[in-house]
C-alpha positions in Angstrom: 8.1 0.0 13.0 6.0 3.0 13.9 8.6 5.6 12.4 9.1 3.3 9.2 4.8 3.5 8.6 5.1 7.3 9.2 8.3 7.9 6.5 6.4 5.5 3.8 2.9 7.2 4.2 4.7 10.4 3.8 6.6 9.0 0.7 3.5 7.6 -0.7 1.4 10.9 -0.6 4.5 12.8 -2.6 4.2 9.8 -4.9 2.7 6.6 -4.5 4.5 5.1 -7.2 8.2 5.6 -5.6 10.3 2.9 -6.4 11.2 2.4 -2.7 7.4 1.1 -2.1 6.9 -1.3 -4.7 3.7 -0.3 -5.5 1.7 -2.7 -7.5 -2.1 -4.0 -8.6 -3.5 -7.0 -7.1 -5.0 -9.8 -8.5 -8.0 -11.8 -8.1 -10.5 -11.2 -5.4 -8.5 -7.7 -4.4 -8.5 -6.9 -8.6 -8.7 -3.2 -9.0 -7.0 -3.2 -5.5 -3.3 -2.0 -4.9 -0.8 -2.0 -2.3 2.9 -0.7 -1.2 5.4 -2.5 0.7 6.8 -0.8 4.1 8.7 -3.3 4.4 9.9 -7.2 3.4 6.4 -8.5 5.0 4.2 -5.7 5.5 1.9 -4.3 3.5 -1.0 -1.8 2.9 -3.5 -2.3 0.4 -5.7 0.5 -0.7 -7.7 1.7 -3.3 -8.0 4.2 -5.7 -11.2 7.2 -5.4 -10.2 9.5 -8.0 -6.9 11.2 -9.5 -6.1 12.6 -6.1 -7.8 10.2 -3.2 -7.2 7.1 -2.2 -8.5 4.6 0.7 -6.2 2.6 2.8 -8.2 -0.9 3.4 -5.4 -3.0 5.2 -1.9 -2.8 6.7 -0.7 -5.7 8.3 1.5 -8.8 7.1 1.5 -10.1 3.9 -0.6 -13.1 4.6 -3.0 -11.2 6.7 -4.1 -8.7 4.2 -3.9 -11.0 0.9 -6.6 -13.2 2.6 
């Protein structure tokens, strides 16, 4: 799982929006949140700084970092 994390970090900071991570915005309490799949149930979720930063809040499964 280690070398999976590694490739989709790397993916994500040539483009976070790559198909292959399903990046998408969160809803309710983590609004203005977003996150990227590395794989069917785990997830990081993150936030946006500016144009060119972002903060990674979460990785973990999907029911542990939706809480």
């Amino acid at each position: 799982m280690a070398k999976k994390l590694q490739k989709r970090i790397a993916i994500f900071i040539k483009n976070p929006y790559h198909p292959i991570l399903k990046t998408h915005s969160l809803t309710g309490k983590l609004r203005e949140k977003w996150a990227f799949w590395i794989s069917w149930d785990l997830r990081i979720v993150f936030e946006l700084i500016n144009k060119s930063s972002v903060r990674f809040l979460a990785v973990g499964k999907h029911d542990q970092v939706y809480k």
